[in-house]
Backbone as ProteinMPNN parsed JSONL, in Angstrom:
{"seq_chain_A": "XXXXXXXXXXXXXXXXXXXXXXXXXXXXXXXXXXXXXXXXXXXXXXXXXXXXXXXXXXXXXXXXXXXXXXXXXXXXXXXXXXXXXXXXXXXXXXXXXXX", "coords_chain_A": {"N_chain_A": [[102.208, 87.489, 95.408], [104.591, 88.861, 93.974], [107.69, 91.014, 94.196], [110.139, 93.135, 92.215], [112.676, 94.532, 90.703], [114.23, 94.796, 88.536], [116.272, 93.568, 88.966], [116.829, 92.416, 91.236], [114.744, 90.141, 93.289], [111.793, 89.559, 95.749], [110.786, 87.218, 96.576], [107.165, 85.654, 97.466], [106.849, 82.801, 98.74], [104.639, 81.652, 99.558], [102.584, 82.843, 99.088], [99.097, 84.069, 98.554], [95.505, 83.459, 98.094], [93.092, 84.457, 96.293], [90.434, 86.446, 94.674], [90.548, 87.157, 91.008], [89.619, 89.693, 90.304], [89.685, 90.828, 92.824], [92.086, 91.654, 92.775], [94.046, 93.428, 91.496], [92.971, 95.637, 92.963], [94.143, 94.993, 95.678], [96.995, 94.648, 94.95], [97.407, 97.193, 94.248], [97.223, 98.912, 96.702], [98.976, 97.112, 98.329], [101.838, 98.186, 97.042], [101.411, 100.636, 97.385], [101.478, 101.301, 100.181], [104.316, 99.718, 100.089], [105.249, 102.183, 98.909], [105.154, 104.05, 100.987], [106.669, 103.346, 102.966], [109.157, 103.727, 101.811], [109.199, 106.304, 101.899], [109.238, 106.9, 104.447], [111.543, 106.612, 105.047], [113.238, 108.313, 103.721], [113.096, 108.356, 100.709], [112.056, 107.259, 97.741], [112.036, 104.509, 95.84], [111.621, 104.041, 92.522], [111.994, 101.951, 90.703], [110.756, 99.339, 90.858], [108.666, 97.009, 90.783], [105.315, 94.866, 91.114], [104.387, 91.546, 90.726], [102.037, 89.539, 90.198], [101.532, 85.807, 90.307], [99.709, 82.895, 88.637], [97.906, 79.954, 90.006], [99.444, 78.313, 88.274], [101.583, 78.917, 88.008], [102.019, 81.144, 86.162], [102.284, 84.361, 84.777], [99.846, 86.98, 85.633], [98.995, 89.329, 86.168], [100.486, 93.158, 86.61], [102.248, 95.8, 87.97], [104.0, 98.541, 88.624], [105.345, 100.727, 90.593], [106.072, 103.208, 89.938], [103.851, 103.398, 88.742], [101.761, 103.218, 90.663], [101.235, 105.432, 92.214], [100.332, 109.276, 91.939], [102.473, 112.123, 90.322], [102.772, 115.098, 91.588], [104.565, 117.921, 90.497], [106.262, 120.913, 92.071], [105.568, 123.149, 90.8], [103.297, 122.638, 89.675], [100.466, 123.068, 87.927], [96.961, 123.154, 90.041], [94.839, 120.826, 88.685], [91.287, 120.577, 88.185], [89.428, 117.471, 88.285], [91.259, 115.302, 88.761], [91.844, 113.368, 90.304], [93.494, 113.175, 92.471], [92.704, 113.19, 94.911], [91.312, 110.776, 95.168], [92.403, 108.26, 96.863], [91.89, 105.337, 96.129], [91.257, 105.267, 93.51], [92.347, 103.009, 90.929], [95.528, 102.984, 89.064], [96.346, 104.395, 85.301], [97.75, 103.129, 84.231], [98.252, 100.604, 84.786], [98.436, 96.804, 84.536], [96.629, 94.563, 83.239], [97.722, 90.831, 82.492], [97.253, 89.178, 79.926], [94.547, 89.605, 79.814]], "CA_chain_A": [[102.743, 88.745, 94.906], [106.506, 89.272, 93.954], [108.475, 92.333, 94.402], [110.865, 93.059, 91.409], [113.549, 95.789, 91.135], [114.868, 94.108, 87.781], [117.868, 93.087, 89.194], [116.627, 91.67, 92.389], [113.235, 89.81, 93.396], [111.724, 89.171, 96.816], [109.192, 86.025, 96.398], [106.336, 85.388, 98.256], [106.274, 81.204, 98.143], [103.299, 80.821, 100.286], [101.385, 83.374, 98.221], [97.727, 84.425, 98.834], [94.577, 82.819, 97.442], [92.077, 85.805, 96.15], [89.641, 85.998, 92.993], [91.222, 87.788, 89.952], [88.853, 90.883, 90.561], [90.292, 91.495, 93.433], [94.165, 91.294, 92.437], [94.354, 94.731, 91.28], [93.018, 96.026, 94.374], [95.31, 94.397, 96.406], [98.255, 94.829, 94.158], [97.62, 98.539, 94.327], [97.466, 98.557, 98.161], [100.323, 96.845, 98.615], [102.342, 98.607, 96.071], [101.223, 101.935, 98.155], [101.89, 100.629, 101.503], [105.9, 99.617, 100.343], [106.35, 103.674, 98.695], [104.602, 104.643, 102.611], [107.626, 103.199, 103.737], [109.924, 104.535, 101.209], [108.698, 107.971, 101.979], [109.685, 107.257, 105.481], [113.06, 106.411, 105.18], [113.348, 108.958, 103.177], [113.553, 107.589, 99.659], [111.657, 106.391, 97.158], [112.571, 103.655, 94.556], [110.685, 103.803, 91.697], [112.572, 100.844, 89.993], [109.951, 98.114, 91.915], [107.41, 96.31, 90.383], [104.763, 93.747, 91.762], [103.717, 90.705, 89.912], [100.971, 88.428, 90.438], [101.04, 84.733, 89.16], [98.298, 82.252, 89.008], [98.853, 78.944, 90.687], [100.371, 77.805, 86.962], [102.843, 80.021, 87.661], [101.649, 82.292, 85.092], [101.926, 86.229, 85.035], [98.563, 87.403, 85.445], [99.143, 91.17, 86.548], [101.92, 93.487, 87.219], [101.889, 97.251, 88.388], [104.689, 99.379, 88.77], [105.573, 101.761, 91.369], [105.635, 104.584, 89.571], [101.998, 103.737, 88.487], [100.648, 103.706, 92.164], [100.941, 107.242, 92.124], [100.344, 110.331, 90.64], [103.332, 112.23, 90.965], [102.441, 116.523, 90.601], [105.489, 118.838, 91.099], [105.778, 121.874, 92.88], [105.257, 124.211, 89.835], [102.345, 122.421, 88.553], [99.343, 124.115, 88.466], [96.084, 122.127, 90.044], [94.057, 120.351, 87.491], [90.277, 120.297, 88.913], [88.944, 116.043, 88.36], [92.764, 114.679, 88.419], [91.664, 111.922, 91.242], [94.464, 113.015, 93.024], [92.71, 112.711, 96.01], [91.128, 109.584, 95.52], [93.235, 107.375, 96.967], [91.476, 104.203, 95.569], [91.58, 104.922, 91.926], [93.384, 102.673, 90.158], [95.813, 104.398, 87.981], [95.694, 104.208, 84.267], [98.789, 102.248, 83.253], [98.278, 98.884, 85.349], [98.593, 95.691, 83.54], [96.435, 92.483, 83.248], [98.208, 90.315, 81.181], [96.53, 88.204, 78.922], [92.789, 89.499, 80.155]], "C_chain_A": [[104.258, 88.703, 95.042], [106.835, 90.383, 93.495], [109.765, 92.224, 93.819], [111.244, 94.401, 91.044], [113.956, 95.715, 88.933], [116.225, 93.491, 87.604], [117.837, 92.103, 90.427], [115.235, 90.877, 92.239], [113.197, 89.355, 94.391], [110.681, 88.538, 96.553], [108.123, 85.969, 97.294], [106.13, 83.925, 97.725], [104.946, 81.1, 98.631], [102.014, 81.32, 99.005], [100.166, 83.34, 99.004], [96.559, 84.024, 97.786], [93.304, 83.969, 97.337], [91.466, 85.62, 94.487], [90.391, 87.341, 92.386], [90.517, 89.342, 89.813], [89.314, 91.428, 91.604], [91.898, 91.386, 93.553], [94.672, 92.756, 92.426], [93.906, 95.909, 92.623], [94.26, 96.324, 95.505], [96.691, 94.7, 96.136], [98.588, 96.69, 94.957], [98.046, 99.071, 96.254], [98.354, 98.298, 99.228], [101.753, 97.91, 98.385], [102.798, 99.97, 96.981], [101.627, 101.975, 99.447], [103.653, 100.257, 101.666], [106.409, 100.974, 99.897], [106.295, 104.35, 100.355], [106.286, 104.483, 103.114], [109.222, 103.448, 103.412], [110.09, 105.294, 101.735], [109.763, 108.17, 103.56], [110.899, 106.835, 105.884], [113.37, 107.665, 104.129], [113.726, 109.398, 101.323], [112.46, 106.861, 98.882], [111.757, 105.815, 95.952], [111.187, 103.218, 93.781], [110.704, 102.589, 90.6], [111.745, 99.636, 90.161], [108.588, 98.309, 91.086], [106.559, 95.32, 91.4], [104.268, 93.246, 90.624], [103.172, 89.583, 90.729], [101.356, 86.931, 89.37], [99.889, 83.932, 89.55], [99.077, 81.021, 89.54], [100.042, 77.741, 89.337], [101.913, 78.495, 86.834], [102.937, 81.176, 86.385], [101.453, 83.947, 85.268], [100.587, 86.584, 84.509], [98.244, 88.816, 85.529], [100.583, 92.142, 87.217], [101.492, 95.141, 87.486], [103.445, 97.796, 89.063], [104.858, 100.28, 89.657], [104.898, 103.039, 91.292], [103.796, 104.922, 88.967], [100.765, 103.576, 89.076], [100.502, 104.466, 92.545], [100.833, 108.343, 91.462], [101.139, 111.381, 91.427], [102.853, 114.27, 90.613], [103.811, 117.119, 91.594], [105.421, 120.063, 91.18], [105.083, 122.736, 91.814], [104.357, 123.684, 89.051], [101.043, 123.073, 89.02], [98.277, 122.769, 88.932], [94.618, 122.075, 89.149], [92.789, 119.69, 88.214], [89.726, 118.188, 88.337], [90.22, 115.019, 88.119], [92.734, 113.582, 89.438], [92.356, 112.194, 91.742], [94.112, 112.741, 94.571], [91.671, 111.561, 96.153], [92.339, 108.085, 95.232], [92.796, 105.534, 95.869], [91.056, 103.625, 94.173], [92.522, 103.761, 91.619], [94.204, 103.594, 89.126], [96.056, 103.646, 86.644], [96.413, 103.222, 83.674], [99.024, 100.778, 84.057], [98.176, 98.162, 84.783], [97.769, 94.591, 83.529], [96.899, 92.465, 82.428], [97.273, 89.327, 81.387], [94.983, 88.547, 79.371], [92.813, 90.947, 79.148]], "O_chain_A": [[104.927, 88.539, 96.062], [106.357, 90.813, 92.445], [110.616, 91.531, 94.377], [110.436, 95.329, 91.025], [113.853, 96.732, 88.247], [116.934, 93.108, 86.673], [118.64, 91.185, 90.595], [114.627, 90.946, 91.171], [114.159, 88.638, 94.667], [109.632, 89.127, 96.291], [108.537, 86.556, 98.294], [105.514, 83.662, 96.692], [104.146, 80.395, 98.015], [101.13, 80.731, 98.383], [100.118, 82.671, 100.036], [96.76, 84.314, 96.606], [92.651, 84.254, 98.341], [91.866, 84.962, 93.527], [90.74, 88.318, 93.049], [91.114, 90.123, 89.072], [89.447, 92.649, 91.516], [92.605, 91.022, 94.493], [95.534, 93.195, 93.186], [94.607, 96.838, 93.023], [94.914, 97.276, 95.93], [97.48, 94.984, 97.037], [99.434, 97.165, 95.714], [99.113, 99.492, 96.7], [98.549, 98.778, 100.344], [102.502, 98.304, 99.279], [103.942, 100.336, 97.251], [102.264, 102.987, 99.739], [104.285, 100.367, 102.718], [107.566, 101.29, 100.176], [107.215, 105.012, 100.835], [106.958, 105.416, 103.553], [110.181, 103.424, 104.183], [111.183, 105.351, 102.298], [110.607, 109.029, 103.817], [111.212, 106.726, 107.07], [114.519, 107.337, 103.833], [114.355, 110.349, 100.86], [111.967, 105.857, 99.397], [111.588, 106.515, 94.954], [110.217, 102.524, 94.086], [109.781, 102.296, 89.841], [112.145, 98.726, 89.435], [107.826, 99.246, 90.848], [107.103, 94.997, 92.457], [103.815, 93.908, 89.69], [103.69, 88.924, 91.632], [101.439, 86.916, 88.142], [99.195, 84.158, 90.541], [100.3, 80.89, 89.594], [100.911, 76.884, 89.498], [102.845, 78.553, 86.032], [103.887, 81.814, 85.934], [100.533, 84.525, 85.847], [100.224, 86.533, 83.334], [97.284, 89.343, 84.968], [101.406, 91.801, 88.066], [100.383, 95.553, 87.144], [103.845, 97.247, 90.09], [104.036, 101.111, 89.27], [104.001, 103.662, 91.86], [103.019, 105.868, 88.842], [99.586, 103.638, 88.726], [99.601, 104.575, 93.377], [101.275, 108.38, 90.314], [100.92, 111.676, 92.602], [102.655, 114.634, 89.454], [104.059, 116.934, 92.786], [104.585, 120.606, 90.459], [103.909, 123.018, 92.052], [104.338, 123.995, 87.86], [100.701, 123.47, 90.134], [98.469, 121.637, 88.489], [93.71, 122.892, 88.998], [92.897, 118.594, 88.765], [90.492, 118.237, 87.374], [90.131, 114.055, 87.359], [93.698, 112.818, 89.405], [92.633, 111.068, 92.156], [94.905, 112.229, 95.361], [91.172, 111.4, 97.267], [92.793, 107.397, 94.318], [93.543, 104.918, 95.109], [90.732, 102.517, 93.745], [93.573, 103.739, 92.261], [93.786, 104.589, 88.533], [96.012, 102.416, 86.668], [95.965, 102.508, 82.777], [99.966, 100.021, 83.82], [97.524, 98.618, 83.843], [98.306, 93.534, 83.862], [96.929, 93.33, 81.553], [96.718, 88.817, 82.361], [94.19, 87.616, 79.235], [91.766, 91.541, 78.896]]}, "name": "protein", "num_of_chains": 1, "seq": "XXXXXXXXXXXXXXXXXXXXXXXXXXXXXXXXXXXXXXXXXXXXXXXXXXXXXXXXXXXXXXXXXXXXXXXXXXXXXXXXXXXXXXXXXXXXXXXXXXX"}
């Protein structure tokens, strides 16, 4: 998994060995786990991507920040089956590429 700003990128060389079913999982997980720590600095950068490659070096999946959460502001009204509290949705705009 690599962590991409579009100006920066923090690599992971070693990388992690996982089946393609569970990528998006994981991705998401992660993804959620670096805004956690946003949150608690007080800040969160929505500019940050994660991308997956395969061991070809090939982009296989990518997911966005902003599309590990669902963001509702104060003045919105609540919308009864909006998943908002399932954490473990995926959300709608995640990417496989090429699948």
């Amino acid at each position: 998994m690599h962590l991409r700003d579009g100006v920066d990128t923090v690599l992971d060389p070693d990388g992690i060995e996982m089946a393609i079913e569970a990528v998006p999982g994981a991705v998401l997980s992660a993804a959620r786990d670096c805004i956690a720590g946003d949150v608690n600095n007080g800040v969160i950068d929505f500019r940050y991507r994660i991308e997956v490659k395969n061991e070809a070096g090939e982009l296989v999946y990518t997911l966005r920040f902003v599309d590990a959460v669902r963001i509702f502001p104060e003045n919105a009204e609540h919308e009864v089956g909006t998943g908002a509290t399932d954490s473990n949705a995926e959300p709608e705009a995640c990417q496989v590429v090429g699948g």
